[in-house]
N, CA, C and O atoms as a GROMACS GRO file, in nm:
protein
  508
    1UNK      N    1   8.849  11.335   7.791
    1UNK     CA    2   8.864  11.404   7.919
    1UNK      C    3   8.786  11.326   8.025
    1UNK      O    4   8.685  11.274   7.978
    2UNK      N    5   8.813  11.296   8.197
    2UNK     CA    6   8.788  11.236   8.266
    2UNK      C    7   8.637  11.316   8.265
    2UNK      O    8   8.614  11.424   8.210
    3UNK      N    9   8.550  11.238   8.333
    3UNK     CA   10   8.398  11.305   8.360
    3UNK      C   11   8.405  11.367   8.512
    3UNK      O   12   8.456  11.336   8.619
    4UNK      N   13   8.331  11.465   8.463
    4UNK     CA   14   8.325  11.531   8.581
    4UNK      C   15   8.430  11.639   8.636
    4UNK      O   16   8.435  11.665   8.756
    5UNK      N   17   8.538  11.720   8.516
    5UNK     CA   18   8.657  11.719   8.561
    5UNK      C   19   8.657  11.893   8.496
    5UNK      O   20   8.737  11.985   8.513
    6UNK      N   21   8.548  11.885   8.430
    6UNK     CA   22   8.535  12.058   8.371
    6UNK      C   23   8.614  12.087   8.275
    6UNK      O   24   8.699  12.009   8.232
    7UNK      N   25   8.595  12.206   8.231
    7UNK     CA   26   8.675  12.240   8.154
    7UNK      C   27   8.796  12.328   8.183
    7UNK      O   28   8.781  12.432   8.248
    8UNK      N   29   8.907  12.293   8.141
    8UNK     CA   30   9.064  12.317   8.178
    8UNK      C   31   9.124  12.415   8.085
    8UNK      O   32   9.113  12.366   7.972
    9UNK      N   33   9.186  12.535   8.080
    9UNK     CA   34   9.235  12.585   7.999
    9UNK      C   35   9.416  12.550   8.075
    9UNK      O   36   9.466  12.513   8.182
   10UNK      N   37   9.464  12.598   7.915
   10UNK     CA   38   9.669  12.570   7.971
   10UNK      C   39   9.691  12.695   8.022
   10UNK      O   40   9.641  12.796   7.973
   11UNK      N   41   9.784  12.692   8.145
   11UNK     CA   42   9.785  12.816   8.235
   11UNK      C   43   9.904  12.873   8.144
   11UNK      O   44   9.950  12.966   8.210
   12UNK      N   45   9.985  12.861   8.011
   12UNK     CA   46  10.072  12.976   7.952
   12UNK      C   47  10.080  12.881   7.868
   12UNK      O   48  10.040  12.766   7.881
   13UNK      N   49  10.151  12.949   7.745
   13UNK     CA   50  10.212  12.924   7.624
   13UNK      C   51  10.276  12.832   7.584
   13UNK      O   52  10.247  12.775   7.479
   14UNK      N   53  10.373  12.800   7.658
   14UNK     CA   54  10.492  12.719   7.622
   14UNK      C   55  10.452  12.609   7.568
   14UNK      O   56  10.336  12.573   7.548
   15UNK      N   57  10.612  12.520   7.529
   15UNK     CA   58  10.574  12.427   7.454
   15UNK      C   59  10.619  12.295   7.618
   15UNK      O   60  10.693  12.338   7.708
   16UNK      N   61  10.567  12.165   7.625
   16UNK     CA   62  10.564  12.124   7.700
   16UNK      C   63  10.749  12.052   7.716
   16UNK      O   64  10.799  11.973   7.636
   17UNK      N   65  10.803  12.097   7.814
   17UNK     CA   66  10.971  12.044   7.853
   17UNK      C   67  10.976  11.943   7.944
   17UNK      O   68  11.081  11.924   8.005
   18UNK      N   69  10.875  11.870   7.966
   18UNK     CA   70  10.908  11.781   8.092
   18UNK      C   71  10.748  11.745   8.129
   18UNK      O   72  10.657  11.820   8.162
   19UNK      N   73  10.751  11.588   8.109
   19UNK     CA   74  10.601  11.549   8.113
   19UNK      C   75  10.629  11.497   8.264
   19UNK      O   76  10.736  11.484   8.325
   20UNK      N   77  10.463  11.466   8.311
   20UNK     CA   78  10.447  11.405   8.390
   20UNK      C   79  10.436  11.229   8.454
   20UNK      O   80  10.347  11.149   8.424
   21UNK      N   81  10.518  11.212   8.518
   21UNK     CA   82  10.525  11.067   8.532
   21UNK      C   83  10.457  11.015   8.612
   21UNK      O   84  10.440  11.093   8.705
   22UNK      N   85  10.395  10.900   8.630
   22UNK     CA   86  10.333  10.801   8.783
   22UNK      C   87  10.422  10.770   8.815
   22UNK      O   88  10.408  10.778   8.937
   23UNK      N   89  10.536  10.730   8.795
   23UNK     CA   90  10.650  10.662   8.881
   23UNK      C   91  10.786  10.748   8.915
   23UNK      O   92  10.875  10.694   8.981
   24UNK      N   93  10.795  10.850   8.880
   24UNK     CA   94  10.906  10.975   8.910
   24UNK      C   95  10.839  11.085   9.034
   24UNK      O   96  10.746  11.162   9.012
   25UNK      N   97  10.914  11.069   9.172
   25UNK     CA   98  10.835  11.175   9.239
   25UNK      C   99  10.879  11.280   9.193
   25UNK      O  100  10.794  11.367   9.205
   26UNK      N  101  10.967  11.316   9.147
   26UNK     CA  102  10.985  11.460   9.089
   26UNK      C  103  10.931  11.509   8.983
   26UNK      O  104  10.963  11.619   8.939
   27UNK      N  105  10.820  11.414   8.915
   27UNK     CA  106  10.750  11.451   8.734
   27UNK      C  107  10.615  11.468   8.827
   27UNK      O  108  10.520  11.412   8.771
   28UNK      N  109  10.587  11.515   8.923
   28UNK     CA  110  10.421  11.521   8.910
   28UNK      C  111  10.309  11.564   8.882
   28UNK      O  112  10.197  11.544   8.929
   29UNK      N  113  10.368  11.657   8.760
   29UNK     CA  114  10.306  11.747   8.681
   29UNK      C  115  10.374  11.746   8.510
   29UNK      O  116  10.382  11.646   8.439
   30UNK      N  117  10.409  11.860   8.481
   30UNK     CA  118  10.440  11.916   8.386
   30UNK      C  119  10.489  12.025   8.401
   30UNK      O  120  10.451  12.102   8.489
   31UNK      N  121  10.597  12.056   8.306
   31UNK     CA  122  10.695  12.176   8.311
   31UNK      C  123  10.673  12.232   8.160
   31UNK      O  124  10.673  12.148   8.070
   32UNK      N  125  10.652  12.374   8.125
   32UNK     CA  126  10.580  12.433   8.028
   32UNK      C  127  10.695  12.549   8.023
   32UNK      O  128  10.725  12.613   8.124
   33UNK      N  129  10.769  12.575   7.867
   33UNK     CA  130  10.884  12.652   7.865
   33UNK      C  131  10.804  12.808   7.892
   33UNK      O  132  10.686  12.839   7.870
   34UNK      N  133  10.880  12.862   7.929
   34UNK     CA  134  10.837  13.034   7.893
   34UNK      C  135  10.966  13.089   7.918
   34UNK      O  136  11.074  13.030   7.918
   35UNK      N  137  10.931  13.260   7.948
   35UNK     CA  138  11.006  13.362   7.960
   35UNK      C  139  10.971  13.459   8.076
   35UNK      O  140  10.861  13.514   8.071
   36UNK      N  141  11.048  13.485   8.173
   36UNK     CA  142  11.008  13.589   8.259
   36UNK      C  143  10.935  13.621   8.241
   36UNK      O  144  10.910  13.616   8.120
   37UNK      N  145  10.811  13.693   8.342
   37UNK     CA  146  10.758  13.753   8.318
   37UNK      C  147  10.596  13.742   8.167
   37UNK      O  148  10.506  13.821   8.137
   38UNK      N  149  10.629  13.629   8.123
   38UNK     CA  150  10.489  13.581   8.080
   38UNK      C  151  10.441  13.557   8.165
   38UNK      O  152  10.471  13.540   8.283
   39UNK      N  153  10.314  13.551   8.075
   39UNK     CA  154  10.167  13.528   8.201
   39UNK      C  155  10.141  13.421   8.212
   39UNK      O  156  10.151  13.342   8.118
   40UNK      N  157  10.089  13.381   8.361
   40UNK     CA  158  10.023  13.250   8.407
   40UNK      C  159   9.910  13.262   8.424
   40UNK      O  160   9.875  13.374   8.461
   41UNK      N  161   9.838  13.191   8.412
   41UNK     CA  162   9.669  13.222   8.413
   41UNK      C  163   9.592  13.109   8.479
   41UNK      O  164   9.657  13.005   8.468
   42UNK      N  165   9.489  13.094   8.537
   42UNK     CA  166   9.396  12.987   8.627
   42UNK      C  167   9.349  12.879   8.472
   42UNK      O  168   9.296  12.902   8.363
   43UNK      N  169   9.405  12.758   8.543
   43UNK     CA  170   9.298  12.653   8.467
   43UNK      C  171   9.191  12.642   8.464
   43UNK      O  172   9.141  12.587   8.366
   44UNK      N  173   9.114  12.686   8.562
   44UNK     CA  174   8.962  12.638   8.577
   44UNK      C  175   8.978  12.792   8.728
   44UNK      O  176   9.069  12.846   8.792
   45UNK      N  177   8.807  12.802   8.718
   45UNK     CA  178   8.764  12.915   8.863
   45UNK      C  179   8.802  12.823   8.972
   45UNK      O  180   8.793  12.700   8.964
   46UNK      N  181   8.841  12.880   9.063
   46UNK     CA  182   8.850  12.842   9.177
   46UNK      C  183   8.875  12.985   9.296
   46UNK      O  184   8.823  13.096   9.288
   47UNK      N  185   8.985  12.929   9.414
   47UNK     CA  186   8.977  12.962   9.527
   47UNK      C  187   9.120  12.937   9.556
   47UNK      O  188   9.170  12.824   9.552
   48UNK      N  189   9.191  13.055   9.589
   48UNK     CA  190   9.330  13.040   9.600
   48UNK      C  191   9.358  13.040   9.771
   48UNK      O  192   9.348  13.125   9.859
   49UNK      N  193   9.403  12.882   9.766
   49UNK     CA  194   9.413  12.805   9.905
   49UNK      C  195   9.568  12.825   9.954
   49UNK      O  196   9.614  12.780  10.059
   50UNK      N  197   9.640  12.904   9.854
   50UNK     CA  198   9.842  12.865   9.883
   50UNK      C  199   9.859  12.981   9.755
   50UNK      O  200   9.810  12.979   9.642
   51UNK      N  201   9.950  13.081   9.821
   51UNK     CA  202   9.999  13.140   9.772
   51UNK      C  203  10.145  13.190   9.820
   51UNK      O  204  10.153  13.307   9.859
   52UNK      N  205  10.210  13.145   9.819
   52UNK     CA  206  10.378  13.165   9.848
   52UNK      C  207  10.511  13.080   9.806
   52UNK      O  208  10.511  13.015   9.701
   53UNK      N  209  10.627  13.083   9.893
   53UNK     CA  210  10.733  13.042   9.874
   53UNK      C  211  10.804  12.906   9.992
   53UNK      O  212  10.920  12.866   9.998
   54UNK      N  213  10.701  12.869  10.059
   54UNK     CA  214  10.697  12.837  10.163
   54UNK      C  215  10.739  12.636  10.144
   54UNK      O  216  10.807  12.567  10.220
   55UNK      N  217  10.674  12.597  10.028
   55UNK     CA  218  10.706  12.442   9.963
   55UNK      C  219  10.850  12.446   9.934
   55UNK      O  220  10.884  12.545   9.869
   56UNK      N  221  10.970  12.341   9.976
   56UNK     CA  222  11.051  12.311   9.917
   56UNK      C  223  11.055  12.264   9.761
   56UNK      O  224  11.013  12.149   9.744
   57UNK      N  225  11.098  12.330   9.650
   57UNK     CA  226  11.100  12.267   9.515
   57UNK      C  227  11.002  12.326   9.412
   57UNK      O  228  11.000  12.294   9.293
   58UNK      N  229  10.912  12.426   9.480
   58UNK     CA  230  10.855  12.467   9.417
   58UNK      C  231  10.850  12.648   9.392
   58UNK      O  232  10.747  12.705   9.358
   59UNK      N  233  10.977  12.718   9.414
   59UNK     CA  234  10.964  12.826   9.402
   59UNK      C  235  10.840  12.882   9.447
   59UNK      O  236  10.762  12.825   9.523
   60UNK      N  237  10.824  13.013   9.390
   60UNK     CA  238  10.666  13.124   9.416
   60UNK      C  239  10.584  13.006   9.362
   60UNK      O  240  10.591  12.934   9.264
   61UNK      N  241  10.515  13.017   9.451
   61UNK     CA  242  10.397  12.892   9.410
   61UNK      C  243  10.238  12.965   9.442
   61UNK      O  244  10.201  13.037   9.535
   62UNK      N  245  10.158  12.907   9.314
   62UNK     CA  246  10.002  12.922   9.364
   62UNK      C  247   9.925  12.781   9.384
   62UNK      O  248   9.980  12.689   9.323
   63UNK      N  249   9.810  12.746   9.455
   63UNK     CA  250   9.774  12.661   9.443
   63UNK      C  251   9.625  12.694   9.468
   63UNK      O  252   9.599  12.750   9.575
   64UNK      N  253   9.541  12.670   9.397
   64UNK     CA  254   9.398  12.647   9.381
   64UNK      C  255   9.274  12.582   9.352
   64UNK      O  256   9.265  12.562   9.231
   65UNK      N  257   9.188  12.547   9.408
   65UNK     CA  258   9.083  12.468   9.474
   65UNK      C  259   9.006  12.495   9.404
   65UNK      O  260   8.964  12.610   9.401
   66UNK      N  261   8.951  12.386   9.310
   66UNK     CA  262   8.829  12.453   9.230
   66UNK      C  263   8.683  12.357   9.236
   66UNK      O  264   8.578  12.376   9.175
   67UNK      N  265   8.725  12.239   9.340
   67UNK     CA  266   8.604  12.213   9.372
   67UNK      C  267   8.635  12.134   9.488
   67UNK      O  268   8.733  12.172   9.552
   68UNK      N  269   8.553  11.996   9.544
   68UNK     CA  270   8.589  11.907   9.649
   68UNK      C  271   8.710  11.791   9.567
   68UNK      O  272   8.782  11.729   9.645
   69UNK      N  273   8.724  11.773   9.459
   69UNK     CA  274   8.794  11.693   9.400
   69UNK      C  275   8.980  11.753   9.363
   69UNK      O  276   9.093  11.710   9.384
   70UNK      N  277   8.936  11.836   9.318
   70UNK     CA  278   9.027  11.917   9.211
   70UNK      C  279   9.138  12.049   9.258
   70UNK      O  280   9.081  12.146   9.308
   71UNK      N  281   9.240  12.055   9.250
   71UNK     CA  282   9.348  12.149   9.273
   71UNK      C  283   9.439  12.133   9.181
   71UNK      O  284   9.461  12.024   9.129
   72UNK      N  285   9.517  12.272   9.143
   72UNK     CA  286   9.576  12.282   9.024
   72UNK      C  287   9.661  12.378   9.109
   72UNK      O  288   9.635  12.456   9.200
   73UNK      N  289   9.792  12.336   9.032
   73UNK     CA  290   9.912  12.377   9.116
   73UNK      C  291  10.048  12.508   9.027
   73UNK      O  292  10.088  12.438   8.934
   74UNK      N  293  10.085  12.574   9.021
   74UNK     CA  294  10.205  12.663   8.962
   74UNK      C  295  10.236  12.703   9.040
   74UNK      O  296  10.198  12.774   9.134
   75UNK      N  297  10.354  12.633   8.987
   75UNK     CA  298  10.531  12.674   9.064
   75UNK      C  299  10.646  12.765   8.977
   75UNK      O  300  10.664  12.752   8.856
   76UNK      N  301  10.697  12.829   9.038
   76UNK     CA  302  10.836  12.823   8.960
   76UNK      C  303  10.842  12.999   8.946
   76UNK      O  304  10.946  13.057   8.915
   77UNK      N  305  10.714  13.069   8.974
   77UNK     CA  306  10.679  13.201   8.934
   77UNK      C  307  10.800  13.323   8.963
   77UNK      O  308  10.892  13.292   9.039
   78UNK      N  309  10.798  13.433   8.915
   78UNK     CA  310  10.850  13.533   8.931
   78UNK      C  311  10.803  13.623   8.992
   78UNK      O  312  10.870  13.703   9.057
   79UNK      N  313  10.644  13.625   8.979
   79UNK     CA  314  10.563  13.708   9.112
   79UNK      C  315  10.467  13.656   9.060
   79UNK      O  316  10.436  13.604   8.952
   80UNK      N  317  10.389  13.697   9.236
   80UNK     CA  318  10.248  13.612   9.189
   80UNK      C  319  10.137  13.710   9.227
   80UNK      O  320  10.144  13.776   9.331
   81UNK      N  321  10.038  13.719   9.145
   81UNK     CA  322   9.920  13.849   9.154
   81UNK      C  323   9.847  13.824   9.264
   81UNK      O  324   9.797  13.921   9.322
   82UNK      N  325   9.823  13.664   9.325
   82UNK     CA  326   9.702  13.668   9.418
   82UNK      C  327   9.777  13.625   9.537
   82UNK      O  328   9.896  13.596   9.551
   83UNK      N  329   9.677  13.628   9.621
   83UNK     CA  330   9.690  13.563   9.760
   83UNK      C  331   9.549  13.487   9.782
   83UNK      O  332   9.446  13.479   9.716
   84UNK      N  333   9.598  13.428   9.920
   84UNK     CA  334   9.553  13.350   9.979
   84UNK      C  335   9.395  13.409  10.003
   84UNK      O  336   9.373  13.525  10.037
   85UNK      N  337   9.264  13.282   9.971
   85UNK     CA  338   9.155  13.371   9.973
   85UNK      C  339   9.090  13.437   9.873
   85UNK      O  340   8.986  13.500   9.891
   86UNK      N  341   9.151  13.425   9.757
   86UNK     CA  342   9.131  13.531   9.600
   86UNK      C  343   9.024  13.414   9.574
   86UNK      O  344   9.029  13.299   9.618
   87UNK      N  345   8.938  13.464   9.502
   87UNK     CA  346   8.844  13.361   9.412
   87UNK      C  347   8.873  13.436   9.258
   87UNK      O  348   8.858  13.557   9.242
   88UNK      N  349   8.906  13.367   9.178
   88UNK     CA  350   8.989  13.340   9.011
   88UNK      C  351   8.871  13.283   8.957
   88UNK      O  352   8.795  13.195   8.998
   89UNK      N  353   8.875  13.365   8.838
   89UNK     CA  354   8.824  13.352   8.748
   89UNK      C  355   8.902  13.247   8.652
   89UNK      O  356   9.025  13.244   8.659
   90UNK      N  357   8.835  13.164   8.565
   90UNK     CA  358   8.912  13.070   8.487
   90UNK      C  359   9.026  13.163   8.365
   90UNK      O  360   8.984  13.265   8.310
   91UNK      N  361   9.103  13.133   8.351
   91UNK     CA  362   9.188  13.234   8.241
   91UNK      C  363   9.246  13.358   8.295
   91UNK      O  364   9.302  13.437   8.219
   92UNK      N  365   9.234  13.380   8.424
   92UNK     CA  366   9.277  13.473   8.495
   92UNK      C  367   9.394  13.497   8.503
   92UNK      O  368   9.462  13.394   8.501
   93UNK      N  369   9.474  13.624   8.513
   93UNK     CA  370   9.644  13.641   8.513
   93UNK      C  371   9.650  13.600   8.684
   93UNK      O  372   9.555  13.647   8.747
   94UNK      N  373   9.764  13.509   8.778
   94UNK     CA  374   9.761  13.480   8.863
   94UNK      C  375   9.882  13.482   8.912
   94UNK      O  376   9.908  13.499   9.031
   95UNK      N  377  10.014  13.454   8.767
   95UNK     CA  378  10.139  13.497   8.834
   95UNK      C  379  10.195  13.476   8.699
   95UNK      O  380  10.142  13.443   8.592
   96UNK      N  381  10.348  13.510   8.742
   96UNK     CA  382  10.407  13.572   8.620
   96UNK      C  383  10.521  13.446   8.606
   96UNK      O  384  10.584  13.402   8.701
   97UNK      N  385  10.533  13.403   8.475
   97UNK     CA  386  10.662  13.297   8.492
   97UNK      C  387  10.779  13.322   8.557
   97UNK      O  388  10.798  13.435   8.601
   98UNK      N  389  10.884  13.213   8.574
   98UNK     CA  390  11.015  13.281   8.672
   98UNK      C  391  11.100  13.188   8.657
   98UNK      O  392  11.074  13.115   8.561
   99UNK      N  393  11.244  13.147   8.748
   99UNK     CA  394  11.254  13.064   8.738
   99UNK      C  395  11.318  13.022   8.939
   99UNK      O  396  11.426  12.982   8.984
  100UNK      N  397  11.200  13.054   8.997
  100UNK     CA  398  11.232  13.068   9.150
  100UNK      C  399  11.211  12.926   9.175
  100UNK      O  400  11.110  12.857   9.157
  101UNK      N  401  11.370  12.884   9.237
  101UNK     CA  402  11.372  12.769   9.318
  101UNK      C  403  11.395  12.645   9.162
  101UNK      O  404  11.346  12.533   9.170
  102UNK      N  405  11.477  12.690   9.025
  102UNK     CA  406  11.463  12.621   8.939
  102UNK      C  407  11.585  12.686   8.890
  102UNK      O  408  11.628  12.789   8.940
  103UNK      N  409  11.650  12.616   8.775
  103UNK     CA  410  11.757  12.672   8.704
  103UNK      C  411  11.702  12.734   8.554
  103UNK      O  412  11.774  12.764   8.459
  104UNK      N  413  11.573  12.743   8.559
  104UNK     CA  414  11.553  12.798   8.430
  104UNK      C  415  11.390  12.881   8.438
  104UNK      O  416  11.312  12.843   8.525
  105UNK      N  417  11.348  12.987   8.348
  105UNK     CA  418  11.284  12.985   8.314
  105UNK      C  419  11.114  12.931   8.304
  105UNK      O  420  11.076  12.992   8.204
  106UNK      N  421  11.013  12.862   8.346
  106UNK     CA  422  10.954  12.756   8.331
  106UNK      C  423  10.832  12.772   8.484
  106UNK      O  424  10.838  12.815   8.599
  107UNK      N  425  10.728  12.704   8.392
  107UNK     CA  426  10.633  12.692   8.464
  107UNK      C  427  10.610  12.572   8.484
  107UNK      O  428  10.618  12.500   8.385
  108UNK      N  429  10.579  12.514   8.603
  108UNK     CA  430  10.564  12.380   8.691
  108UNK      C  431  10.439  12.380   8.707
  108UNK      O  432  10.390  12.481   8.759
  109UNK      N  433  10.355  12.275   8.670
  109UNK     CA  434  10.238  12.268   8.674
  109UNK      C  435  10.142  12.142   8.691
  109UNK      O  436  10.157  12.038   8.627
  110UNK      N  437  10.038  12.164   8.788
  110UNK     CA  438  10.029  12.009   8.828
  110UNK      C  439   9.844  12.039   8.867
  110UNK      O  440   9.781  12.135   8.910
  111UNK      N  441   9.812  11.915   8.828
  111UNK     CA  442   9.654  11.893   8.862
  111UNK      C  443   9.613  11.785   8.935
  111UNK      O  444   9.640  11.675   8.887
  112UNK      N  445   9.544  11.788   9.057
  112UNK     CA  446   9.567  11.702   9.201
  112UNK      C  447   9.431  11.664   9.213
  112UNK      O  448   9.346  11.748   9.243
  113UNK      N  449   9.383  11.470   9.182
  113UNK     CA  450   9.241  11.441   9.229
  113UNK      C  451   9.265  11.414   9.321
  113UNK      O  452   9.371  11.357   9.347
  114UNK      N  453   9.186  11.439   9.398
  114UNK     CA  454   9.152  11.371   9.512
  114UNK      C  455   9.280  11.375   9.586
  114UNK      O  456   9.307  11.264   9.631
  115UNK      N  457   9.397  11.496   9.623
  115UNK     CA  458   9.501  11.515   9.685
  115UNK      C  459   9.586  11.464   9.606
  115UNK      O  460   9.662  11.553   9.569
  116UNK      N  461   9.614  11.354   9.556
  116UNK     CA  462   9.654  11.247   9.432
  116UNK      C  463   9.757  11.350   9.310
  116UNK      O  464   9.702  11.460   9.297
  117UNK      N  465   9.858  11.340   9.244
  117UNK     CA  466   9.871  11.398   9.177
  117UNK      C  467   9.818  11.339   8.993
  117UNK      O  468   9.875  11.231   8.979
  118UNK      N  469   9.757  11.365   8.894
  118UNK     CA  470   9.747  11.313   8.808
  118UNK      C  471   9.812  11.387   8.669
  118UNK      O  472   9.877  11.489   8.696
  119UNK      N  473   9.806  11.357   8.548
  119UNK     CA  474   9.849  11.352   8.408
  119UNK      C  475   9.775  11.478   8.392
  119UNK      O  476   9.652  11.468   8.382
  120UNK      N  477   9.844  11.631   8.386
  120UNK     CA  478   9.780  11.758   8.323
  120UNK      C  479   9.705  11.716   8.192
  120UNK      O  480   9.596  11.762   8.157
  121UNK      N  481   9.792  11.602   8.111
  121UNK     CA  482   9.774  11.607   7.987
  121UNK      C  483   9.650  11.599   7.942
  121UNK      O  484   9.602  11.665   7.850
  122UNK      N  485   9.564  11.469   8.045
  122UNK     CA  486   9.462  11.408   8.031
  122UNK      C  487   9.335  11.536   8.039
  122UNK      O  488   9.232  11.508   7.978
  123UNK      N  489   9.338  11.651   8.101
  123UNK     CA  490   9.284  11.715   8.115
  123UNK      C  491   9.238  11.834   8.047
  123UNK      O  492   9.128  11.891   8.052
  124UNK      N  493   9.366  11.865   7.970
  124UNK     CA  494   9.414  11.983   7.899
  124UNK      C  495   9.382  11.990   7.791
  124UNK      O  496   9.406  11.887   7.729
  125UNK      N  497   9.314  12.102   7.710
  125UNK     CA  498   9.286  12.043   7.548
  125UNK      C  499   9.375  11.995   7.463
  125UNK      O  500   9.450  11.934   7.539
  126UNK      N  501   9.403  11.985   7.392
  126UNK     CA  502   9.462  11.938   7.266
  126UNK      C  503   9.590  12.044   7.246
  126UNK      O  504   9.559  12.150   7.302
  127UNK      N  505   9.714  12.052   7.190
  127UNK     CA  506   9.784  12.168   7.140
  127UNK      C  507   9.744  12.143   6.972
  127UNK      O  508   9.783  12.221   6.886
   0.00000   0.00000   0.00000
């Protein structure tokens, strides 16, 4: 795991459908299967900076700030528990899978240094 980068829990279940690429602008995360209405949960505490529908491509979206470096991103939701301003607890329920602004099912998920998008994988424990 990168230093300095904390500890990361996986925001749902699924099994991983779509990795993240450096060279695909459309891979800049990870896509994680689910089902309506499963739960999404905070990677790490933070500070919910974006909470809506408002991004092209990303359905109900949350996005949260968990330090000067670090933002962690879910898209794709069916509803989302917080708003703008919430401070989250790590493992926290934050929104519900969906498949808004997607043809399926699925949680979109992305972890941002330094604005930057990088590899969830690198971050994430082990499956």
């Amino acid at each position: 795991m990168p230093s300095g980068s904390g500890h990361w829990l996986w925001p749902t279940q699924g099994r991983i459908i779509s990795r993240y690429s450096s060279t695909d602008p459309l891979r800049k995360g990870i896509d994680l299967e689910g089902k309506s209405g499963d739960p999404v949960v905070a990677a790490q505490s933070g500070s919910v900076v974006y909470a809506g529908s408002g991004l092209a491509g990303y359905g109900e979206l949350v996005i949260i700030k968990h330090n000067e470096q670090f933002l962690s991103a879910y898209g794709h939701n069916s509803k989302l528990l917080v708003q703008e301003g919430d401070s989250v607890k790590s493992g926290q329920k934050i929104a519900e899978v969906g498949s808004s602004g997607t043809d399926s099912d699925k949680l979109h998920f992305e972890i941002r240094l330094d604005g930057k998008p990088v590899d969830p994988l690198q971050y994430l424990p082990k499956k």
